[in-house]
N, C-alpha and C positions, 0 to 999 in steps of 0.2 A: 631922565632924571634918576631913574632910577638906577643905570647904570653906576652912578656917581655915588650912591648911597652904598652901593657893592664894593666900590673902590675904595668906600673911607673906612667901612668895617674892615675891607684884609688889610691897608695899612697900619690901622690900630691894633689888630691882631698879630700883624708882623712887627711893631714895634714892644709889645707887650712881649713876646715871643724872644723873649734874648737867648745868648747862647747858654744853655749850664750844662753838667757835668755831676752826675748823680747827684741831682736836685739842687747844686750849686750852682749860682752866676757867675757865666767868667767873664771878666772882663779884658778889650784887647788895650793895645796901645796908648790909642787917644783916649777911651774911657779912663786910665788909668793917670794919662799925663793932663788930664785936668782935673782932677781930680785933687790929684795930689801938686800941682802946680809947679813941674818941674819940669825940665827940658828932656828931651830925648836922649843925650849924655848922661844925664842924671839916672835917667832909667835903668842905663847900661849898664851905669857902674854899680847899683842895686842889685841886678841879674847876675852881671858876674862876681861881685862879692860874696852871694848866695843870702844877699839878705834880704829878698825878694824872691820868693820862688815862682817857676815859671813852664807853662807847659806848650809844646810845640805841636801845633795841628794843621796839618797841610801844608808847612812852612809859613805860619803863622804864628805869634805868640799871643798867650792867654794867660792870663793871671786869676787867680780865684777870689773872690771878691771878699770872703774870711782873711788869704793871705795879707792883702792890702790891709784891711782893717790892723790885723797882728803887727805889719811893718808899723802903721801909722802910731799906736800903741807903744809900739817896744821904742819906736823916734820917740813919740813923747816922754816916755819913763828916761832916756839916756839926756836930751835937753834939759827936764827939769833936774835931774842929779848934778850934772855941770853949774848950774846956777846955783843949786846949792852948797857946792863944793865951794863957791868965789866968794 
């Protein structure tokens, strides 16, 4: 039994344990595309328009969980301006 009690504190400590980046959370892929509810396309086109920045570790990408916020942010500020343009 006790073995199991060993087992559930390193997986809560591996889960608690995310990746950051001088004291940042990065977030990858999926953390990122549910987050924000868009498709893997959608991702793409954020990355390579540069309005998503992104950083590559190991052949991995990572996103900073600040930048996300800033994109999500600066989306809001440009949809509500369009609406009030109409």
């Amino acid at each position: 039994m006790t073995r199991f009690d060993i087992l559930s504190e390193n997986i809560t400590l591996a889960s608690n344990n995310r990746n950051n980046i001088d004291g940042e959370e990065l977030l990858d892929n999926q953390d990122v595309l549910q987050m924000l509810k868009i498709s893997i396309r959608s991702l793409q086109r954020y990355r390579s328009s540069g309005k998503l920045p992104y950083y590559t570790i190991s052949g991995k990408l990572y996103y900073k969980l600040s930048d996300v916020h800033q994109f999500i942010r600066e989306s809001f500020k440009s949809a509500s301006s369009k609406v009030k343009d109409t």
